[in-house]
Structure formats: C-alpha cells, structure tokens
KETITOR-883713 format. One line per 3 residues: for each residue x, y, z of N, C-alpha, C, CB. Coordinates in Angstrom, 1 decimal, decimal comma, always signed. Glycine has a CB too. Layout:
<pts>
X/Y/Z/X/Y/Z/X/Y/Z/X/Y/Z  ...
</pts>
This chain:
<pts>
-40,8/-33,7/+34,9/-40,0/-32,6/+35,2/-39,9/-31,8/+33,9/-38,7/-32,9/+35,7  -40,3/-30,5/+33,7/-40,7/-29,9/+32,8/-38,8/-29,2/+32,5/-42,2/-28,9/+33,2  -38,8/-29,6/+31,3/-37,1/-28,8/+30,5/-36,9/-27,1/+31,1/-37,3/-28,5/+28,2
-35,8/-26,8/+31,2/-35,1/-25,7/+31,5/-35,3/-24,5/+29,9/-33,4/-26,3/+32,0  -36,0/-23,3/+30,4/-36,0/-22,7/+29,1/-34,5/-22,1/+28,9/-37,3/-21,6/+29,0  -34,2/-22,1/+27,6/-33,6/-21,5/+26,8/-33,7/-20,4/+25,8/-33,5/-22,1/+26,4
-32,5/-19,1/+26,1/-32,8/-18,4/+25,1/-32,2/-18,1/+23,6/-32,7/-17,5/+25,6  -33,2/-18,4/+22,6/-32,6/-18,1/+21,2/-32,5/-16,7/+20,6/-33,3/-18,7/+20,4  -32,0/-16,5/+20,0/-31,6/-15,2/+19,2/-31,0/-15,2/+17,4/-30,3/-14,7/+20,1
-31,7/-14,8/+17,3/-30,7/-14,4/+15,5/-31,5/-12,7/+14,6/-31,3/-16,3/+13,8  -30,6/-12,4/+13,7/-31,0/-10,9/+13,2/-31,0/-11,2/+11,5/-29,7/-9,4/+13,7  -31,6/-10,9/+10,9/-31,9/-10,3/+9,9/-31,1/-9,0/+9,3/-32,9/-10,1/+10,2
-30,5/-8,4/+10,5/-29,9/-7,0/+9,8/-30,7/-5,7/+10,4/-30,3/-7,1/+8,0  -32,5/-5,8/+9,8/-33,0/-5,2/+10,2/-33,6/-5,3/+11,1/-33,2/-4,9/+9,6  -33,7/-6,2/+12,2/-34,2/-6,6/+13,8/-33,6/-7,9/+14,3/-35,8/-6,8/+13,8
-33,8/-7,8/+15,4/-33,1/-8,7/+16,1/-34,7/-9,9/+16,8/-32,0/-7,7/+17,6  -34,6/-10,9/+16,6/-35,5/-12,2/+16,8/-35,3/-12,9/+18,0/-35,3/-13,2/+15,7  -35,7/-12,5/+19,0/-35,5/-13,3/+20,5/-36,7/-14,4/+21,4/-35,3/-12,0/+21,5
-36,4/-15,2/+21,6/-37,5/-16,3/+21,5/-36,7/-17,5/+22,7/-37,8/-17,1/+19,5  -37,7/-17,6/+24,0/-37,4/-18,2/+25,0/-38,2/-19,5/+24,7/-37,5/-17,5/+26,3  -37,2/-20,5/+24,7/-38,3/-21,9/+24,8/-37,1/-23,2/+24,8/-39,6/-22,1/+23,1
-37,8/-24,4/+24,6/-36,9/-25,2/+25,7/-35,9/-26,1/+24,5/-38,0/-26,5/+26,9  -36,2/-26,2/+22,6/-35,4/-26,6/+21,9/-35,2/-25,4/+21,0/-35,6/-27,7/+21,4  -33,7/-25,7/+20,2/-34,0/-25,2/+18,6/-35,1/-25,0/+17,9/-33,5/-26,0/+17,7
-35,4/-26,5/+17,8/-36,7/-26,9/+17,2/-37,7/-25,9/+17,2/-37,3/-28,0/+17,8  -37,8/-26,2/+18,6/-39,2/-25,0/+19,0/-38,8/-23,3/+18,7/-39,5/-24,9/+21,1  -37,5/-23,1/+19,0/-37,3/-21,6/+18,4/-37,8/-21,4/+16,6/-35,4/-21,3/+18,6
-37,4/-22,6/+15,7/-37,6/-22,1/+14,6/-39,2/-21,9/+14,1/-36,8/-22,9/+13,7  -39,7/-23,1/+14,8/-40,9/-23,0/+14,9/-41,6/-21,9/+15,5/-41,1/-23,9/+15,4  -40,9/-21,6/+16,7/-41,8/-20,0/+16,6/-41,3/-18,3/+15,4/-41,5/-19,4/+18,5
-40,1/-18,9/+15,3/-40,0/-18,1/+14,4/-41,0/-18,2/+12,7/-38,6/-18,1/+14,3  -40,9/-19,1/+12,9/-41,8/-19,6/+11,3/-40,9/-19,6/+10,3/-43,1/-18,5/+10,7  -40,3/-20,1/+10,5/-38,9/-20,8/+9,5/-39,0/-22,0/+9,1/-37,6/-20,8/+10,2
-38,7/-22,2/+7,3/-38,5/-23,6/+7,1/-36,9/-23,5/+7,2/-39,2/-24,1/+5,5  -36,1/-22,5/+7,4/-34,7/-22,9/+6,9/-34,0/-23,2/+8,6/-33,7/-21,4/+5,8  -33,1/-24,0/+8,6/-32,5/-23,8/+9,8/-31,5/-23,0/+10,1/-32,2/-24,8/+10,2
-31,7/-21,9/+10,6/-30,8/-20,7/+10,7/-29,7/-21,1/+11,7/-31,8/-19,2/+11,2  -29,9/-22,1/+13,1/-28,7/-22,8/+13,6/-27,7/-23,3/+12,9/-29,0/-23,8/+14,2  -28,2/-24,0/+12,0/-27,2/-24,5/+10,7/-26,5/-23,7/+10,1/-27,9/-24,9/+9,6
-27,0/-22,7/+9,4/-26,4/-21,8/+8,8/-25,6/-20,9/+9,5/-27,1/-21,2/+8,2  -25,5/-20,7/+10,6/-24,8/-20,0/+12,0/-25,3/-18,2/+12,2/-22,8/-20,0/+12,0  -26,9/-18,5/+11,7/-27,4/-17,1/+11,6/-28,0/-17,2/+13,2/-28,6/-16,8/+10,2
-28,6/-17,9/+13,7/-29,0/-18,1/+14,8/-28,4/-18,7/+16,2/-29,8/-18,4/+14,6  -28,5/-18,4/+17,3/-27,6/-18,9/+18,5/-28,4/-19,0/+19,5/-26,6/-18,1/+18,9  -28,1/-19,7/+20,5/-28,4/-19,9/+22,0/-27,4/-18,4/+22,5/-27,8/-21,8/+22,8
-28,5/-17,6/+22,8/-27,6/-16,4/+23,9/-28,5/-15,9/+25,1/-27,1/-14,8/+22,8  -28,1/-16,5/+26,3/-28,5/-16,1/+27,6/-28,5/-14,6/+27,9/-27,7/-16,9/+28,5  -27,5/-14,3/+27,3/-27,1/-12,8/+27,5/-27,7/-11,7/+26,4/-25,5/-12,8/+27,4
-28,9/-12,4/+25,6/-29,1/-11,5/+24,8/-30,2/-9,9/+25,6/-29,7/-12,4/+23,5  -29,6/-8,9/+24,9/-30,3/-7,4/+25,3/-31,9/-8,1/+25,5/-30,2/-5,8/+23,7  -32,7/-8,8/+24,9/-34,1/-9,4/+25,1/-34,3/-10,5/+25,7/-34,7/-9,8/+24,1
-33,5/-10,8/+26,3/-33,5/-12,5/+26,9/-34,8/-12,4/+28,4/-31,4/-13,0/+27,8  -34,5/-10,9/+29,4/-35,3/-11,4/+30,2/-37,1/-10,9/+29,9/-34,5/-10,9/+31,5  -37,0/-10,1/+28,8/-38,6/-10,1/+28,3/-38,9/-11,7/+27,5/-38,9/-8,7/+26,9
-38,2/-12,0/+26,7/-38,7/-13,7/+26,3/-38,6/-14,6/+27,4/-37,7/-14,5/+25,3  -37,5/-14,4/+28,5/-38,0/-15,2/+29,6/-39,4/-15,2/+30,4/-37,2/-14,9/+30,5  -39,4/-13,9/+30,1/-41,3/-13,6/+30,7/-42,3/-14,0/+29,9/-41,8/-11,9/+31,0
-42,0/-14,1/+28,3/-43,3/-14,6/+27,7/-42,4/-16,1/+27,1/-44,1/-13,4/+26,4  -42,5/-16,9/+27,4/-42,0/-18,3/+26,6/-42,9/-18,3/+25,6/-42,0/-19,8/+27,5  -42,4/-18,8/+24,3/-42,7/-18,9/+23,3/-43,3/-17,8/+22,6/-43,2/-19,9/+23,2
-42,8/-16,6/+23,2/-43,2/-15,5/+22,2/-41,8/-14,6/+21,7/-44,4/-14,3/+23,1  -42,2/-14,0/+20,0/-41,1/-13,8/+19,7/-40,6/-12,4/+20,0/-41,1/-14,1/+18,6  -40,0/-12,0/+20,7/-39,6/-10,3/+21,1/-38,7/-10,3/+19,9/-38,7/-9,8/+22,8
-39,5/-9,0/+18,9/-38,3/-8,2/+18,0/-38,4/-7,2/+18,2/-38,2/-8,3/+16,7  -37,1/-6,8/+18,2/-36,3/-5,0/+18,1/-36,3/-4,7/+16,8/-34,4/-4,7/+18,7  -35,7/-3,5/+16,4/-35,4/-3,2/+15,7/-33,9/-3,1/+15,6/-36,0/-2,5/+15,6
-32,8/-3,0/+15,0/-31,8/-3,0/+14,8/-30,5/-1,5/+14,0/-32,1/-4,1/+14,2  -31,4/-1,1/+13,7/-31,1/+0,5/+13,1/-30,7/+0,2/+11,5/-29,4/+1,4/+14,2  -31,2/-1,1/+11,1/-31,1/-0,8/+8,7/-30,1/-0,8/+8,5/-31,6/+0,7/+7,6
-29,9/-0,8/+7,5/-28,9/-0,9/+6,8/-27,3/-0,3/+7,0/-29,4/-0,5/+5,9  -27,7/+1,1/+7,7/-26,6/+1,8/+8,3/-26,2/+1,2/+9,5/-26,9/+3,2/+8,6  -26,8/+0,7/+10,4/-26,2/-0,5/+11,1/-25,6/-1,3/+11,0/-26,7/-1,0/+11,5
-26,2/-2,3/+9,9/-25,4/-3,5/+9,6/-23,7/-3,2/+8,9/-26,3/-4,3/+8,6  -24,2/-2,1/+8,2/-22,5/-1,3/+7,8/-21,5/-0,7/+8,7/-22,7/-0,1/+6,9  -22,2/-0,7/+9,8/-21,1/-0,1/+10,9/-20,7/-1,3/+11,7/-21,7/+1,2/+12,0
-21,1/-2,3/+11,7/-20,9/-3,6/+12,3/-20,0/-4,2/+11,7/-22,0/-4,5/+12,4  -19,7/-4,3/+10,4/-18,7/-4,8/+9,3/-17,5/-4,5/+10,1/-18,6/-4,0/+7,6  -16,4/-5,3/+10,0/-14,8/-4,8/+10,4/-14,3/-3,9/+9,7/-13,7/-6,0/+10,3
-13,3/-3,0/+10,3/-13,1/-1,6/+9,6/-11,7/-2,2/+9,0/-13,0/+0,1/+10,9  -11,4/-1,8/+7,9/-10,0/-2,3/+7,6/-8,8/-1,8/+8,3/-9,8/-2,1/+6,2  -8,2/-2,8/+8,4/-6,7/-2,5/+9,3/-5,8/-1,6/+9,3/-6,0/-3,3/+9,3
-5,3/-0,2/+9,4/-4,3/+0,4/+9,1/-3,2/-0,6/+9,4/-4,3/+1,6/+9,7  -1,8/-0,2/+8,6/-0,8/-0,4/+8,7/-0,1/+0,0/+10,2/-0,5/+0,2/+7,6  +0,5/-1,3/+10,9/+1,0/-0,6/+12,1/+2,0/+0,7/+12,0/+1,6/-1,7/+12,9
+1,7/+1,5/+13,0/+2,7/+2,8/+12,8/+4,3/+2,8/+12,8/+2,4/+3,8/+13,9  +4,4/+1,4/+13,6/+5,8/+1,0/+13,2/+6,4/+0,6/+12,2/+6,2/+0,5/+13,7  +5,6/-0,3/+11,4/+5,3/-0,9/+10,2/+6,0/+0,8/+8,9/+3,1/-1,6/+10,2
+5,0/+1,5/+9,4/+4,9/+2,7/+8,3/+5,9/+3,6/+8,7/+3,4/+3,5/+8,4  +6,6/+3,9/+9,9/+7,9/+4,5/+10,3/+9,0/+3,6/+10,2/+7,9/+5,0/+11,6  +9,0/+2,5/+9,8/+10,5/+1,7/+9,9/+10,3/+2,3/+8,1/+10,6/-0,5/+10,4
+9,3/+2,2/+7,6/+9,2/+2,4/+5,7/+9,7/+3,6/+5,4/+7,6/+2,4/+4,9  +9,4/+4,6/+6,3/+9,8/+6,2/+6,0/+10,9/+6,1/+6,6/+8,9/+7,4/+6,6  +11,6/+5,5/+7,4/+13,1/+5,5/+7,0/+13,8/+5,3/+6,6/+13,6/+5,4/+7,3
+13,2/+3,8/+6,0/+14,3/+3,0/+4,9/+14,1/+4,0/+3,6/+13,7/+0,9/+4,5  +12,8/+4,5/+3,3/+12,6/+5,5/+1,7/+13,8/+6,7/+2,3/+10,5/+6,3/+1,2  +14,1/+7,3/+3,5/+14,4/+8,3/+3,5/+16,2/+8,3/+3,2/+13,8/+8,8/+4,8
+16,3/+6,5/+4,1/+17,8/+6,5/+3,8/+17,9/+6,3/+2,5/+18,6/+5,5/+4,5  +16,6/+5,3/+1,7/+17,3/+5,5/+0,3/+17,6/+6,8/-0,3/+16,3/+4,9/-0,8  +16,5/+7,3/+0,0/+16,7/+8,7/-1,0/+18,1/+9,2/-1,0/+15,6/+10,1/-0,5
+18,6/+9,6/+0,4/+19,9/+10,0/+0,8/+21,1/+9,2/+0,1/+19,9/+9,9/+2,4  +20,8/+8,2/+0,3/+22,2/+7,8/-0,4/+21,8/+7,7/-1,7/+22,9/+6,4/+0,0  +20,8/+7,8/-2,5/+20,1/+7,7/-3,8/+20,8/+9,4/-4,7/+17,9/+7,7/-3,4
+20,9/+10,4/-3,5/+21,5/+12,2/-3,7/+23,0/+12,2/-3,8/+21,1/+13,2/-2,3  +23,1/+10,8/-3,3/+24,9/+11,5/-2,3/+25,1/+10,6/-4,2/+26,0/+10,2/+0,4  +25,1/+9,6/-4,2/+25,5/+9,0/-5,7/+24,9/+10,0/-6,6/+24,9/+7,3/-6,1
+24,3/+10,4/-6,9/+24,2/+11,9/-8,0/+25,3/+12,4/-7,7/+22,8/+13,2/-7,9  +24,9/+13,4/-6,3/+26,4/+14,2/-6,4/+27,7/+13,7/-6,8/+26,8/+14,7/-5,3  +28,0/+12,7/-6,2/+29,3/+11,8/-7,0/+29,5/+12,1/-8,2/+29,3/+10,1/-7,0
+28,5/+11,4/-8,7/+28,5/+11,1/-10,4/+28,8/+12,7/-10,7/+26,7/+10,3/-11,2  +28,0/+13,8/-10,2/+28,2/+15,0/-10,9/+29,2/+15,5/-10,7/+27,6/+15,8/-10,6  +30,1/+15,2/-9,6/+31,3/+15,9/-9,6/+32,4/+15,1/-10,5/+31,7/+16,1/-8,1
+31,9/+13,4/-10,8/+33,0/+12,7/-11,7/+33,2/+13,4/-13,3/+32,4/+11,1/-11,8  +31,5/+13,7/-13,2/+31,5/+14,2/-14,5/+32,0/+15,4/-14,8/+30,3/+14,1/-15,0  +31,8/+16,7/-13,9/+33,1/+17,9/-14,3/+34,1/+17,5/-14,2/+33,3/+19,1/-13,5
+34,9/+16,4/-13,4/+36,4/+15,9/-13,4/+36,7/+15,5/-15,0/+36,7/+14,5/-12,2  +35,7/+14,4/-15,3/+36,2/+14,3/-17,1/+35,9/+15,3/-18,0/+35,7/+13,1/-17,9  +35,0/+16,1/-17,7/+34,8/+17,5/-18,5/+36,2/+18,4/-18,6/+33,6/+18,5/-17,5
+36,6/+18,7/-17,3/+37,5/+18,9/-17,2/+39,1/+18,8/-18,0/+37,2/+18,5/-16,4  +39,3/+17,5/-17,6/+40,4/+16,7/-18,1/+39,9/+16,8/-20,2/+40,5/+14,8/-17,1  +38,7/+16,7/-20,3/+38,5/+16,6/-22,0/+39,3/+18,2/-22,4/+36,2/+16,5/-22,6
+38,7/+18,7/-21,2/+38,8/+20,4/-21,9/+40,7/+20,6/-21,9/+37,7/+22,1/-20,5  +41,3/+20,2/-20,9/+42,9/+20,4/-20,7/+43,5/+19,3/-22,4/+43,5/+19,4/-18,7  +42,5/+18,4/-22,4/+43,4/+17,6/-23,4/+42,8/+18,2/-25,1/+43,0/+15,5/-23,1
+41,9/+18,8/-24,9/+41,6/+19,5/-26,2/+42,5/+20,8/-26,4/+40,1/+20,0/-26,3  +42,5/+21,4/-25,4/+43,8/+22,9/-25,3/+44,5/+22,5/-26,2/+44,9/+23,2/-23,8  +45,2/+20,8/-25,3/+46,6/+20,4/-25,3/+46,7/+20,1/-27,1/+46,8/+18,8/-24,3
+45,7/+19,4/-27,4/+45,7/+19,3/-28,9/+46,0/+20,5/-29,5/+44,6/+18,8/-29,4  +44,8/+21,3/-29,5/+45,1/+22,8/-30,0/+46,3/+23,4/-30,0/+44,4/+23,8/-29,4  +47,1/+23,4/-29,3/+48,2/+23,8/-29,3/+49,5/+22,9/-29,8/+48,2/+24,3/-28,1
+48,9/+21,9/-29,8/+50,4/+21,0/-30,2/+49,8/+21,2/-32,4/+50,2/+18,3/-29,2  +48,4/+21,5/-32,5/+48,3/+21,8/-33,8/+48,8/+23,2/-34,2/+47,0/+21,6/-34,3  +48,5/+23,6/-33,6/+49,0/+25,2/-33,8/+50,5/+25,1/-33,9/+48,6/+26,3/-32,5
+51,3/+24,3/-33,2/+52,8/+24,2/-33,6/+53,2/+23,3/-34,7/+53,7/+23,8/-32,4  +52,5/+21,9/-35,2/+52,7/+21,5/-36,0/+52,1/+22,7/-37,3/+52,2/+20,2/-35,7  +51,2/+23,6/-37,0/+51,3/+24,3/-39,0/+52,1/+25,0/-38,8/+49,9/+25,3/-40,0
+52,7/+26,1/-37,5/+53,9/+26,8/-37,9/+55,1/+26,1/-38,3/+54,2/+27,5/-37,0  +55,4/+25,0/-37,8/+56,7/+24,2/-38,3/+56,3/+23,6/-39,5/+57,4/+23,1/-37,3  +55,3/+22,8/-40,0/+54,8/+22,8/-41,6/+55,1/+24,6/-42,4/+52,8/+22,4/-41,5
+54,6/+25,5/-41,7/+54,4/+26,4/-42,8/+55,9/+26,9/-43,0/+53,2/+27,7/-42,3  +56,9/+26,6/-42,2/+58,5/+27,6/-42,0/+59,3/+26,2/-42,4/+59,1/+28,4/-40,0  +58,6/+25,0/-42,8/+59,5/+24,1/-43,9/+58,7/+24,5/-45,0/+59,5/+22,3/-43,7
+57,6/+24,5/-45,0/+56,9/+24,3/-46,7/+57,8/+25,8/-47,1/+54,4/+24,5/-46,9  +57,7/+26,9/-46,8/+58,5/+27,7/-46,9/+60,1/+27,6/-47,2/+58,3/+28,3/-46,0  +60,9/+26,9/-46,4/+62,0/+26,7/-46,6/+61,8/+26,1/-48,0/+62,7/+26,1/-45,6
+61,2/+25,0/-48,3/+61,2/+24,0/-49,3/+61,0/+25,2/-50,5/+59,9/+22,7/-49,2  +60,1/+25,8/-50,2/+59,4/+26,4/-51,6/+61,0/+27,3/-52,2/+57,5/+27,9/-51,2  +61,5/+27,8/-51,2/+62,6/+28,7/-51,7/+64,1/+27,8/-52,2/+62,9/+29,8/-50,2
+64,2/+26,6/-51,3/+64,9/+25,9/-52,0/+64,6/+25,5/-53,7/+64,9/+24,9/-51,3  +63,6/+25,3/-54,2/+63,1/+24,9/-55,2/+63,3/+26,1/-56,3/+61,7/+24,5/-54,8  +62,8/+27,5/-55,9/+62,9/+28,7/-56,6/+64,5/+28,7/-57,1/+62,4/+30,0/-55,5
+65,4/+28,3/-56,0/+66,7/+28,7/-56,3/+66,8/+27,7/-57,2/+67,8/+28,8/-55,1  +67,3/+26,5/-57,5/+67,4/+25,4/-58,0/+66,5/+25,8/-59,3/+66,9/+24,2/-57,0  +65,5/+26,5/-59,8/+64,6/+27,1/-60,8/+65,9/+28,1/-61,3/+63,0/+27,8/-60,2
+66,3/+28,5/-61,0/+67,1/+30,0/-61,9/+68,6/+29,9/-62,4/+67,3/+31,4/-60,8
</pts>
C-alpha cells in the first residue's frame, strides 16, 4: 500500500517552495537542502497551502511562486501596537486634572503672596510713621534740652 502524499511548504522571503510527497525527508530532498528547515521551523506540513493542489498534481515536483521581495516580507512583520485609546484617555485626564489642580495652587499661592505683600506694605507705613513721631518728639526734647542748657549758660 503505497503512503498518503503530503503537502510541504516553506519561503525564503522571496518565494514560496511547495512540494507534494509522502516524508519530510523526501521534501528536503526535493528541495536540495542540506539544512533541515523542519527543524529550524522555516518549513511545514500545510494542506492548505495557495500551491498544494498543483503539487498534488505533480508529486515530487517543486512549485515556486514568487512572493513580492523584500517589500513583502516588511509588510508581513507585526505592526507595533498603539496604546489602547482608553489607556491614552484615562492619561489625558489624569494630565488634565493634574494640570487643573497644578493652576488652582498657583493661584492660591498668588493670592497668598499679595496678602503678605500686603500686610509688609501696612507694617512698613506703620513703621514710617511711628518714626516720623519718634524724630518729632526727639527733635521738641533735643530742643527743650538745648534751651534748658542755654539758660543754665548765662
């Protein structure tokens, strides 16, 4: 009883290698391979491959395609993952509440700081004017004194 064929498959990149026959063995062998590309997991048993029912029609011959080069194999690569959009809207809220409460503490602070601006400027007045009454009452004793002294002279 003669074995059930099998279809093999593996690519290169730039073509695809499709080859009906009844082992591995025999696939690498028709490919003309010393390496074992099964091994390496470059090659596969695929029934379903786009060439399977032309290698079914020629057993042990190799049907290659072409594959579309290099620009092919680069569009096959996995595309990198965006960020889920909820992922990226829960972030633009949390930055938005920071910011907000990040404004509302400035304003605080700015309005603390006219309040002691403020209060510096009432307690500098306050000085100013409590000096301004200390030289007039210095100047209307140094005066009294000076004239006490004149009299006490004559």
């Amino acid at each position: 009883m003669a074995r059930a064929l099998k279809v093999f498959t593996w690519s290169d990149g730039f073509h695809r290698y499709t080859v009906a026959t009844t082992s591995r063995v025999k696939a690498l062998a028709a490919w003309e391979t010393d390496r074992d590309l099964f091994k390496e997991g470059v090659a596969s048993e695929a029934s379903d491959a786009p060439d399977a029912k032309a290698a079914l029609a020629a057993p042990g011959s190799v049907i290659r395609r072409a594959e579309g080069g290099l620009k092919a194999a680069i569009e096959t690569l996995p595309k990198p993952k965006a960020a889920p959009k909820k992922a990226a809207d829960a972030a633009e809220t949390r930055r938005k509440k920071a910011l907000a409460e990040a404004e509302a503490v400035l304003e605080a602070a700015e309005i603390e700081q006219r309040d002691v601006a403020a209060d510096l400027e009432r307690r500098r007045r306050a000085l100013e004017t409590e000096a301004e009454g200390l030289n007039e009452s210095w100047t209307k004793r140094r005066r009294t004194l000076e004239q006490s002294i004149r009299r006490l002279r004559r």
